[in-house]
C-alpha positions as a Markdown table, in Angstrom:
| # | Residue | x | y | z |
|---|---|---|---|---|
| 1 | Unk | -25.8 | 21.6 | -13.9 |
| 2 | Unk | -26.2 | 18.1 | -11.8 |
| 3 | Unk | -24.1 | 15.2 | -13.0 |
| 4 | Unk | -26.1 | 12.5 | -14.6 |
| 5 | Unk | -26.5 | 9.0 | -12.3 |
| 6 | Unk | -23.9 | 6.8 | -12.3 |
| 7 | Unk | -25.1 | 3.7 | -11.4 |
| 8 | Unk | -24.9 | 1.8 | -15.0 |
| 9 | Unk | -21.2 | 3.2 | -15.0 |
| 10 | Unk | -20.1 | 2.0 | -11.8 |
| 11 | Unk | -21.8 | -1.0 | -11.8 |
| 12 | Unk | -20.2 | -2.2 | -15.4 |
| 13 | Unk | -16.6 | -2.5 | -13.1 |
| 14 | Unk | -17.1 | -3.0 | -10.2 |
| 15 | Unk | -19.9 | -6.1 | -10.3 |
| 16 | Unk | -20.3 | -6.1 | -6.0 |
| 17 | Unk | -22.0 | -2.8 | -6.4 |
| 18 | Unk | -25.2 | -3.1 | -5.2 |
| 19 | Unk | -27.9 | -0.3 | -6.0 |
| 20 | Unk | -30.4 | -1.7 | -3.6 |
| 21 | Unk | -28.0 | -0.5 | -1.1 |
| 22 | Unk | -28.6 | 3.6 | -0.2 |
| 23 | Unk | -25.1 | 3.8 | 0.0 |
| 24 | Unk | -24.1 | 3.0 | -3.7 |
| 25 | Unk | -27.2 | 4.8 | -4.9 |
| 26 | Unk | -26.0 | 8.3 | -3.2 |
| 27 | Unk | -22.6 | 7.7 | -4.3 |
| 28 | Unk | -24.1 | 7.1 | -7.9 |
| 29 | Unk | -26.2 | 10.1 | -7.7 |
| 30 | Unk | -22.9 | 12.5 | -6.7 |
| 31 | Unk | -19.9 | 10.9 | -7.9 |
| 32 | Unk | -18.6 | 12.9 | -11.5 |
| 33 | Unk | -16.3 | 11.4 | -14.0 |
| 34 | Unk | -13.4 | 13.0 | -14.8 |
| 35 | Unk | -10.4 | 11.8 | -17.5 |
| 36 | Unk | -6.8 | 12.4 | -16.7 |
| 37 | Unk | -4.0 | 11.8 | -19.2 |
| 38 | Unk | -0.6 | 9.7 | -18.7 |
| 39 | Unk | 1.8 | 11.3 | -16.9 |
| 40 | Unk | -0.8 | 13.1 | -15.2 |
| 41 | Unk | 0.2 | 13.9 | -10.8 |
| 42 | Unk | -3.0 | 13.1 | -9.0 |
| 43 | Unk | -1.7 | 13.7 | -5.5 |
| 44 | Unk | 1.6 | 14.5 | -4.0 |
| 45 | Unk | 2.9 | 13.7 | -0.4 |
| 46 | Unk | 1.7 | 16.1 | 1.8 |
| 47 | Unk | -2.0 | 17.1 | -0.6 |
| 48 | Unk | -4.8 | 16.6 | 1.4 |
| 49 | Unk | -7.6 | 14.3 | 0.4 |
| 50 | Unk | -10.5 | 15.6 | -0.8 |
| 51 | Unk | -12.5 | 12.9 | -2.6 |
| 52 | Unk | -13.3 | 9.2 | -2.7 |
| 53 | Unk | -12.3 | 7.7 | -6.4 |
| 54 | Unk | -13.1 | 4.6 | -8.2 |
| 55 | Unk | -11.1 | 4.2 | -11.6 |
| 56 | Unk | -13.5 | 3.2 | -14.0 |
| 57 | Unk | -10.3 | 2.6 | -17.2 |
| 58 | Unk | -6.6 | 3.1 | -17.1 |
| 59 | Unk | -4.4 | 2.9 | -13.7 |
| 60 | Unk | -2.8 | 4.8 | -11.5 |
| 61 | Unk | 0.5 | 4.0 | -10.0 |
| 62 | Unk | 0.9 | 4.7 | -6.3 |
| 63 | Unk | 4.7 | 4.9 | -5.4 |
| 64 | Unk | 6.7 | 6.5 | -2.3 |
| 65 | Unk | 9.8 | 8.7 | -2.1 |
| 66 | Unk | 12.0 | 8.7 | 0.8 |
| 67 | Unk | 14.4 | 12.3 | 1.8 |
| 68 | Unk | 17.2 | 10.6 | -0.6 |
| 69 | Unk | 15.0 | 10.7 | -3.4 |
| 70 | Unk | 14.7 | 6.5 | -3.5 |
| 71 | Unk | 11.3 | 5.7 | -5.2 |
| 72 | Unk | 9.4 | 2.4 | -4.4 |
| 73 | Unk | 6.3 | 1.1 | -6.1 |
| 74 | Unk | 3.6 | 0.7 | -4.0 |
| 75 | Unk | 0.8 | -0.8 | -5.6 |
| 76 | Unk | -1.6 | 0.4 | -8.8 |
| 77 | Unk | -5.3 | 1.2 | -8.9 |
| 78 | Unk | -6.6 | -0.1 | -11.9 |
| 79 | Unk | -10.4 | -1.0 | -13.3 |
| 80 | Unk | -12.9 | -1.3 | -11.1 |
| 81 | Unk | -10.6 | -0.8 | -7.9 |
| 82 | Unk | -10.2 | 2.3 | -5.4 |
| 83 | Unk | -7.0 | 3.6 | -3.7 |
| 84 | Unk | -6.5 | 2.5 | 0.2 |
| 85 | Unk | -4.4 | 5.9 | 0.6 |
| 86 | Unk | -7.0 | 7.7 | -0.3 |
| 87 | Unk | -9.6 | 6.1 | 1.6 |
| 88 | Unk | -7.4 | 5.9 | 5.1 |
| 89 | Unk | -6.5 | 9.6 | 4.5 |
| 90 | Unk | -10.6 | 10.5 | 3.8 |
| 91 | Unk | -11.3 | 8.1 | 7.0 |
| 92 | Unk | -8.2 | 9.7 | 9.2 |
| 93 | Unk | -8.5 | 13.2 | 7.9 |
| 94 | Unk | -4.6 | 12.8 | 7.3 |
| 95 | Unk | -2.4 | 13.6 | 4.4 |
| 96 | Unk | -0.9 | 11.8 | 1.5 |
| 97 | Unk | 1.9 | 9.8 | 2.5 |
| 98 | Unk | 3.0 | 9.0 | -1.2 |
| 99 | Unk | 2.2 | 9.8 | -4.4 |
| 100 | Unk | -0.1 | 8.9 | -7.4 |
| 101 | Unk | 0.2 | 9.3 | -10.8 |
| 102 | Unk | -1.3 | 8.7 | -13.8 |
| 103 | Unk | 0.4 | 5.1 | -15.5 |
| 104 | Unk | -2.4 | 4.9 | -18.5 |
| 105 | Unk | -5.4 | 7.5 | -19.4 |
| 106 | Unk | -7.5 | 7.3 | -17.0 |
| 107 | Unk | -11.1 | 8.1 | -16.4 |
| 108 | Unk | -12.4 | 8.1 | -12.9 |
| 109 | Unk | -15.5 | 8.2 | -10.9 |
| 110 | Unk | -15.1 | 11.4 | -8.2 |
| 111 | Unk | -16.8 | 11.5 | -4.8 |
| 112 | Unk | -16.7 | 14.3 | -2.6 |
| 113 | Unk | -15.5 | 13.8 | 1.2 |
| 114 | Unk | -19.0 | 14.5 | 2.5 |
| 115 | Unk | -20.8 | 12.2 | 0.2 |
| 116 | Unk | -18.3 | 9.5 | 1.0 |
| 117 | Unk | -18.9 | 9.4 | 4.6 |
| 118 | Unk | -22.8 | 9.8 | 4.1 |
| 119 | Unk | -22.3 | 6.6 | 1.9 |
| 120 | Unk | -20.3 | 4.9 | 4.8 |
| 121 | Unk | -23.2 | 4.5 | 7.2 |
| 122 | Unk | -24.9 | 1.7 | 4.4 |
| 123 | Unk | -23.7 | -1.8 | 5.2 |
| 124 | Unk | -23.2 | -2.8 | 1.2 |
| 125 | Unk | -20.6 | 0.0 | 0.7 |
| 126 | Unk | -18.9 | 0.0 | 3.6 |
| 127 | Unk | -18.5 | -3.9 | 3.5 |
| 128 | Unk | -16.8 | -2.9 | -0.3 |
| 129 | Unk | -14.6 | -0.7 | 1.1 |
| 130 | Unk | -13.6 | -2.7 | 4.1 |
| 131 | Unk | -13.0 | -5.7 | 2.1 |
| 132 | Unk | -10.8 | -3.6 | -0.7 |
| 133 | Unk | -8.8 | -1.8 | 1.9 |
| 134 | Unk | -7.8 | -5.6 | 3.3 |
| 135 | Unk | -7.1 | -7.2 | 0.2 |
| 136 | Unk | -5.0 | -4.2 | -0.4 |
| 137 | Unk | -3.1 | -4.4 | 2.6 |
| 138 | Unk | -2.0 | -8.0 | 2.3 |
| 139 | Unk | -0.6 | -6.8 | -1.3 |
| 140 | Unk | 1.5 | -4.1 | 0.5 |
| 141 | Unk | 3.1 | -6.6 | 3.0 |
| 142 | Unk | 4.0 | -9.0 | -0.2 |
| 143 | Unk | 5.6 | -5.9 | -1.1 |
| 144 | Unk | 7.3 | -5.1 | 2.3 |
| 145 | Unk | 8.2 | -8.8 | 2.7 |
| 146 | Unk | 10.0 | -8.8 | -0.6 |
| 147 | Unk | 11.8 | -5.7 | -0.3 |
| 148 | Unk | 12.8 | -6.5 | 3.0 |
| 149 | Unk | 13.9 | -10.3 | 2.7 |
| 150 | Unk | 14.1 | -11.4 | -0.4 |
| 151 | Unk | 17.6 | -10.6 | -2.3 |
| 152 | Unk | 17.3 | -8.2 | -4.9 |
| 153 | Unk | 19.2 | -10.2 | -7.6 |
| 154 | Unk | 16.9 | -13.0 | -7.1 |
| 155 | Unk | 13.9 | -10.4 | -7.6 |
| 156 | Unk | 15.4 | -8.9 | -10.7 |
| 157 | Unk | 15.7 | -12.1 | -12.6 |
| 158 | Unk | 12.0 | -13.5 | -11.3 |
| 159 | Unk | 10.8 | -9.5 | -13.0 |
| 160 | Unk | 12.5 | -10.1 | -16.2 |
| 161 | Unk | 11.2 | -13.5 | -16.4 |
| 162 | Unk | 7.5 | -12.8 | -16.7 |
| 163 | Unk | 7.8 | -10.5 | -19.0 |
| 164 | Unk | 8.5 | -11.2 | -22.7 |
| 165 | Unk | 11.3 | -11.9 | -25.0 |
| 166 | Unk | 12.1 | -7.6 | -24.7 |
| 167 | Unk | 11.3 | -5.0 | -22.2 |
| 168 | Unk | 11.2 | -1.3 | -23.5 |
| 169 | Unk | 12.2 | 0.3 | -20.2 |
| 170 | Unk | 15.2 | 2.3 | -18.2 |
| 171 | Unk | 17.1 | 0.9 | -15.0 |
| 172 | Unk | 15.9 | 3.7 | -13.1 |
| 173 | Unk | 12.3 | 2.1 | -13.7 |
| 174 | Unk | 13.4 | -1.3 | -12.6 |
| 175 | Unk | 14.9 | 0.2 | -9.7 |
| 176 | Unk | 11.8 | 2.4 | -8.8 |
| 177 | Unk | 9.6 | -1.4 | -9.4 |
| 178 | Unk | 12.0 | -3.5 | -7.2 |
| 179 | Unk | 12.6 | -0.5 | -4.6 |
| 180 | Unk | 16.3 | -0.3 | -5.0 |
| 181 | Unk | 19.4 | 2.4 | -6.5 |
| 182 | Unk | 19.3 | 2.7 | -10.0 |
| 183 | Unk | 23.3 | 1.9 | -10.0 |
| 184 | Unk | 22.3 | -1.3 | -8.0 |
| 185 | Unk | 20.1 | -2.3 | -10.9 |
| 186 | Unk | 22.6 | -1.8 | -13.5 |
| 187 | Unk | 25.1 | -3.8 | -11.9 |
| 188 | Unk | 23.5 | -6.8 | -11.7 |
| 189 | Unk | 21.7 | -6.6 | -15.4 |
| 190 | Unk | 25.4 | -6.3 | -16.2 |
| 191 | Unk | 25.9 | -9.5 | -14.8 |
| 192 | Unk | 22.9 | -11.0 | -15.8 |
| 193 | Unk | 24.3 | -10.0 | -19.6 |
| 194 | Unk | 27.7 | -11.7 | -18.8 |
| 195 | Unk | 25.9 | -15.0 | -17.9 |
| 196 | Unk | 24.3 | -14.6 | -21.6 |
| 197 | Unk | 21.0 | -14.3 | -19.8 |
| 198 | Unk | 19.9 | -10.6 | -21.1 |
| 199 | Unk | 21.2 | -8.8 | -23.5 |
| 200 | Unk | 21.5 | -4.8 | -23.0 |
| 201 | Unk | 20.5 | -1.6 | -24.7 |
| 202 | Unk | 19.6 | 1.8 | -23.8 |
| 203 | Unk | 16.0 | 1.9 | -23.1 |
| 204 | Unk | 15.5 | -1.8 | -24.0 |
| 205 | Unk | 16.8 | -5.4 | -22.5 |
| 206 | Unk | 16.3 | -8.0 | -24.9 |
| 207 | Unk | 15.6 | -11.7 | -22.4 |
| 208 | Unk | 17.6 | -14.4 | -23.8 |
| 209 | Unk | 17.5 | -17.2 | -21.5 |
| 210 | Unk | 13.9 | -17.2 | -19.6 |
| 211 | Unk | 14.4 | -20.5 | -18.1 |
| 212 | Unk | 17.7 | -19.3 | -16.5 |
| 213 | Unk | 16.3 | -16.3 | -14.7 |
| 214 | Unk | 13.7 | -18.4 | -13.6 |
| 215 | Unk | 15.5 | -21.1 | -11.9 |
| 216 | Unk | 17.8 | -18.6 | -10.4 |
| 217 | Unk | 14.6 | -16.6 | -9.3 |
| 218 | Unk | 13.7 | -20.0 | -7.5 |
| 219 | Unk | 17.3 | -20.6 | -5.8 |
């Protein structure tokens, strides 16, 4: 049995789809929706890439893992968006360099490799994908640029200050966010608490002085 059309689908998140364009019509006609669940591994480092994918709801969180077992956040695919990893690895024939897993349920549109090169010869689409893949990039060297320059403490206080008055969340997940040791992390919250800025349990950080972690965000 054929998968129904898609075009009404895809075109309700991603607006620069253009059906006019052969391109977005064959990758309408042969995409398939499939729904994955939180928690879910979507690919591994090392899996090869078999298929294009645009998430239609949810996100998927994109993270690598170094020999050490140190875990950075990447960047996450959300409504409407597609995964540059995947697309360089379909483009390059190469295999995952990190990992992506399922953040919130998820339903995505699935396009097989052959289809997604078909759909690459079409101006429209390849302009989309050529214009996601370098909006993406630019993300990843704001990443690279904070990791890499920025003091960590400095980062830590700017990520508790944009979220609200309490997080529900571990160290370890801070540390995998900010792309630092867990034990790291936990010093400095420790700090942060002295300073009356946060206030510490397990599983949960209560923020206490916003405008503090701001300003020293800013220094």
């Amino acid at each position: 049995m054929t998968e129904p059309d898609q075009s009404d689908v895809i075109a309700a998140v991603v607006p620069a789809a253009d059906f006019a364009d052969p391109g977005w019509r064959l990758l309408a006609a042969k995409s398939r929706t499939i729904s994955l669940a939180a928690g879910t591994v979507l690919f591994k480092i090392g899996d090869l890439c078999r298929d294009f994918v645009i998430v239609l709801d949810g996100c998927i969180r994109v993270q690598y893992s170094d020999a050490e077992g140190h875990e950075i956040v990447l960047y996450r695919v959300r409504r409407g968006e597609t995964c540059i990893l995947t697309t360089s690895c379909l483009m390059g024939g190469a295999a995952y360099p990190a990992e992506g897993v399922v953040e919130e349920d998820a339903r995505l549109a699935v396009v097989p490799l052959a289809v997604f090169r078909h759909a690459l010869n079409h101006e429209d689409f390849r302009n989309f994908v050529f214009t996601t893949m370098g909006r993406r990039i630019v993300d990843l060297m704001l990443v690279i640029d904070e990791v890499a320059f920025r003091r960590l403490d400095r980062r830590l206080a700017e990520y508790l200050s944009e979220r609200g008055g309490a997080i529900d969340t571990t160290h370890y997940q801070i540390a995998v966010e900010l792309g630092s040791a867990r034990e790291v992390v936990s010093r400095l919250l420790k700090e942060f608490e002295r300073r009356g800025w946060v206030g510490l349990q397990r599983g949960h950080i209560e923020i206490r002085d916003h405008d503090a972690l701001r300003e020293f965000s800013c220094d």
